[in-house]
PAVO-69234 format. One record per residue: x, y, z of N, C-alpha, C, CB in turn. Coordinates in steps of 0.001 Angstrom, whole numbers, padded with zeros to 6 digits, always signed. Glycine has a CB too. Layout:
REM residues N
XYZXYZXYZXYZ ...
//
This chain:
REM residues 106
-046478+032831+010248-045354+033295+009446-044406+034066+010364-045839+034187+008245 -043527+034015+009733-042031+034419+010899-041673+035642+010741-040506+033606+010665 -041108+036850+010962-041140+038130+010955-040288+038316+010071-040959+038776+012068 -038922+037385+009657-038160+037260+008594-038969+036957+007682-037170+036446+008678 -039633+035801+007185-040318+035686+006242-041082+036687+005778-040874+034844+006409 -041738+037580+006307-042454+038360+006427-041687+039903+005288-042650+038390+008104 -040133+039521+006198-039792+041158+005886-038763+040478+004353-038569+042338+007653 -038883+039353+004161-038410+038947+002784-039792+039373+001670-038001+037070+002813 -040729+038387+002034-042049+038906+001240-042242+040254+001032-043254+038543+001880 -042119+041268+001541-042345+042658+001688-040969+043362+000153-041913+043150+003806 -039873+042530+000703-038839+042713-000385-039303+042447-001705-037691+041873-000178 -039288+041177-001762-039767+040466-002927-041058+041152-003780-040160+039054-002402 -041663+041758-002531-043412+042130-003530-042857+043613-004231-045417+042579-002086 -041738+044205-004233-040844+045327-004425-039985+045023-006056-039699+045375-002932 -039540+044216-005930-039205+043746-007586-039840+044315-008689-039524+042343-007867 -039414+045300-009364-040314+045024-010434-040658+044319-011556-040381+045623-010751 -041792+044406-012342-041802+043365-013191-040614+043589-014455-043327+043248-013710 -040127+042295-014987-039115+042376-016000-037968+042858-015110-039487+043362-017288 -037403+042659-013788-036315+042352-013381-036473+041275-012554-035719+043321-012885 -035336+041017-011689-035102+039429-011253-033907+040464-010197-034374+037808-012822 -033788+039802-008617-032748+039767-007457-032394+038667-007347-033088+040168-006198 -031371+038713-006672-031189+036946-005730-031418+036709-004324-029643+036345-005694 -031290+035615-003649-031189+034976-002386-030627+036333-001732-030193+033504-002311 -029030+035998-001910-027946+036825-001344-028121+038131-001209-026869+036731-002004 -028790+038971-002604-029094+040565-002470-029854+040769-001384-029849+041227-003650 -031265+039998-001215-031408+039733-000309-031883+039838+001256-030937+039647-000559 -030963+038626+001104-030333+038345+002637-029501+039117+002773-029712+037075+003014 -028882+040124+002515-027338+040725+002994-028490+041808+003128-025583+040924+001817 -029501+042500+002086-030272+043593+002519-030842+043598+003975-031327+043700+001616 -031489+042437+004301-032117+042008+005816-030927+042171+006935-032694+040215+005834 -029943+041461+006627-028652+040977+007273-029205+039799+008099-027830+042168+008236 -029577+038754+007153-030096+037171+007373-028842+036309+007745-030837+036465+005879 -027995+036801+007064-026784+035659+007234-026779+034799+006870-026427+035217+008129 -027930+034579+005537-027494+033189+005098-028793+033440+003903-027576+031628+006483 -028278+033030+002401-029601+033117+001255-029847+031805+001231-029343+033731-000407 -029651+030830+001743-030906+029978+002533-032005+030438+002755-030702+029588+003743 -032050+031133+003808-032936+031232+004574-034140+032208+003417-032285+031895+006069 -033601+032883+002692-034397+033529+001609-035174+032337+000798-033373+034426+000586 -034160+031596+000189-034884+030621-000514-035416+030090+000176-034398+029845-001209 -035420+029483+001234-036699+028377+002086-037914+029251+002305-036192+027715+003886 -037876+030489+002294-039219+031634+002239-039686+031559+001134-038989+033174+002435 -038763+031512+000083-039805+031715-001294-040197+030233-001204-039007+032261-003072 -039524+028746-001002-039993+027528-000829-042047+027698-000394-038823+026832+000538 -041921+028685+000176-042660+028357+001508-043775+029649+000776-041615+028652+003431 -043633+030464+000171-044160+031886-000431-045751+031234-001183-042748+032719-001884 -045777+030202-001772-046496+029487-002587-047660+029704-002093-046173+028204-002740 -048025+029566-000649-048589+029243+000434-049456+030823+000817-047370+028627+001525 -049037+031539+000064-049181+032705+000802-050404+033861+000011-047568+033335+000915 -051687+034631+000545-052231+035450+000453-052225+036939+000235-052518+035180+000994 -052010+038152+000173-051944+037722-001564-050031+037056-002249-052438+039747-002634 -050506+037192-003064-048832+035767-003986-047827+036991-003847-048967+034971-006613 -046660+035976-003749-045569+036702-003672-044829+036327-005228-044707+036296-002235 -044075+037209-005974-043140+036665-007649-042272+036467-007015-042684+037655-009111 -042557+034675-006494-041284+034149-005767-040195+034031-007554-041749+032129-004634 -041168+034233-008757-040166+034147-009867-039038+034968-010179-040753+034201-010866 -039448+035482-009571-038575+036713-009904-037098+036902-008810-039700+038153-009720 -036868+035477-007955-035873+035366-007211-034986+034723-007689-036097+034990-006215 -033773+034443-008148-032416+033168-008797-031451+033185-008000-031580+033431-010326 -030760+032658-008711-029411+032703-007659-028419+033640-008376-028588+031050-007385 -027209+033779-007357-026271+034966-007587-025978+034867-009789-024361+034529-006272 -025637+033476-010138-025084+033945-011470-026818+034059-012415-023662+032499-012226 -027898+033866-011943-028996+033871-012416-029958+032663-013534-028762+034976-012856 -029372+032057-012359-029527+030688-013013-031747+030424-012234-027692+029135-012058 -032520+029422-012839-033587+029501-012240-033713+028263-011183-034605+029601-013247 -033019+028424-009927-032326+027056-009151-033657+026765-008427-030767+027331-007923 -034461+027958-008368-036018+027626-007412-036892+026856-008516-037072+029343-006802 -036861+026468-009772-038035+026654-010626-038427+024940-010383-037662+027325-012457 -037990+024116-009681-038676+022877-009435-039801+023058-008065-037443+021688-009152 -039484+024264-007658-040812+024487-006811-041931+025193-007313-040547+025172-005657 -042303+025258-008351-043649+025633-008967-044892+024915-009190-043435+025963-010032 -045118+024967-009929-046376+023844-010051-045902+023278-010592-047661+023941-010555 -044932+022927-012114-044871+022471-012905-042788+022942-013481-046333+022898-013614 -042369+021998-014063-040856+022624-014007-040403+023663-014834-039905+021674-014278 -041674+024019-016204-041497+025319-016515-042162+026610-016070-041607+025285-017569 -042909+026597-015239-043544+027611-014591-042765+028507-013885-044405+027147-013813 -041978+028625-013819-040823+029525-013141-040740+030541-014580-039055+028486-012618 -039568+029670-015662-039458+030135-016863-040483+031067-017790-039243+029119-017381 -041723+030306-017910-042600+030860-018243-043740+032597-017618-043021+029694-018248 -043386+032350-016501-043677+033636-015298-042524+034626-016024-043228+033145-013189 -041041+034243-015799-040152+035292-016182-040686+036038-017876-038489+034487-016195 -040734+034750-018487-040488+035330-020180-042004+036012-020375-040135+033767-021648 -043351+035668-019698-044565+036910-019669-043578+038415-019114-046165+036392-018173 -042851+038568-018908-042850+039439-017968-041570+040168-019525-042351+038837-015942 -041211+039157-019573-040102+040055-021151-038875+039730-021109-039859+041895-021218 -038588+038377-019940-037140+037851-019440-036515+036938-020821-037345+036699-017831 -035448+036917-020950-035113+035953-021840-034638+034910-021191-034275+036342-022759 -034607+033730-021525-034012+032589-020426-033398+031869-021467-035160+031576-019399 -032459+031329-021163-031523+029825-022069-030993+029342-020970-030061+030110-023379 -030920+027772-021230-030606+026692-020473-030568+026842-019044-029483+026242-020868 -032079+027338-018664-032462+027453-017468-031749+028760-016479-032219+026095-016985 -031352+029941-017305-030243+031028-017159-031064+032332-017720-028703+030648-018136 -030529+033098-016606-031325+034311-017646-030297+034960-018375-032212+035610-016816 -030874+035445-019241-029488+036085-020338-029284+037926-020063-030091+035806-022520 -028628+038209-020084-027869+039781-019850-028837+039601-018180-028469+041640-021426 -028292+038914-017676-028489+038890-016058-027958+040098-015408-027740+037648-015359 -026831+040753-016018-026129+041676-015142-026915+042973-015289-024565+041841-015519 -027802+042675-016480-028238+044193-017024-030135+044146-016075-028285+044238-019537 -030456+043328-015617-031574+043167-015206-031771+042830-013720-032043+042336-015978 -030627+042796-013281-030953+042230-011551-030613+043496-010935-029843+040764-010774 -031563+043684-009724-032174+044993-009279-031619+044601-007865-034002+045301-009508 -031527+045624-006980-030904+045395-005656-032054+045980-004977-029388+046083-005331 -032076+045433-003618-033067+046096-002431-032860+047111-002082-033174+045579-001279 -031485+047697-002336-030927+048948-001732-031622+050269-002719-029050+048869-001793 -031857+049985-003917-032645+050719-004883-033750+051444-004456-033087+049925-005801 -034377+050713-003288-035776+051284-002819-035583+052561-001608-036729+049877-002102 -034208+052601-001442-033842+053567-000225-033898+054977-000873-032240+053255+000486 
//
C-alpha cells in the first residue's frame, strides 16, 4: 500500500457514522491534486484489514458514484441508510447538512 493510500484510509476511518465527505474534501485536505486518486483508494479500500467506510465517500454534489464497487449495486445505499442516511435516486438528501470536512479534525 502506498503512503497516499494509506494517509486517505486514515482520513476516511475519521468520518463519522451518519455523515458522508467527498473525493475532493479529501484530496485538497492531503493536497493530492486530483479526487481521482481518492476514489481509486477507496476502489482499492475493499481489499483492506481492518475495513475502511469506503461508504461513506460521494462525490462533490453527493451523488453515490462509487456504489458499483461494492459487492452488490445496493450495498453502498444500504451501508449509508443503517447508518440514518436518506438516499433518493442514488443522491443523498440534505447533503449540505451532513458532509463533514477533514479540516474538522484539526
Amino acid at each position: 500500500m502506498s503512503a497516499y493510500q494509506q494517509d486517505i484510509y486514515d482520513i476516511v476511518r475519521l468520518i463519522p457514522k451518519g455523515r458522508v465527505t467527498t473525493y475532493g474534501r479529501i484530496a485538497d485536505y492531503l493536497a493530492l491534486g486530483s479526487a481521482r486518486m481518492v476514489g481509486w483508494a477507496m476502489n482499492q479500500s475493499h481489499k483492506t484489514d481492518p475495513s475502511i467506510p469506503a461508504h461513506r465517500v460521494v462525490n462533490r454534489k453527493g451523488e453515490l458514484t462509487g456504489r458499483l464497487h461494492f459487492g452488490t449495486p445496493t450495498r453502498m445505499q444500504e451501508l449509508l441508510e443503517k447508518e440514518g442516511i436518506t438516499i433518493k435516486n442514488h443522491c443523498i438528501v440534505h447533503f449540505d447538512q451532513l458532509v463533514w470536512s477533514p479540516i474538522e479534525i484539526e
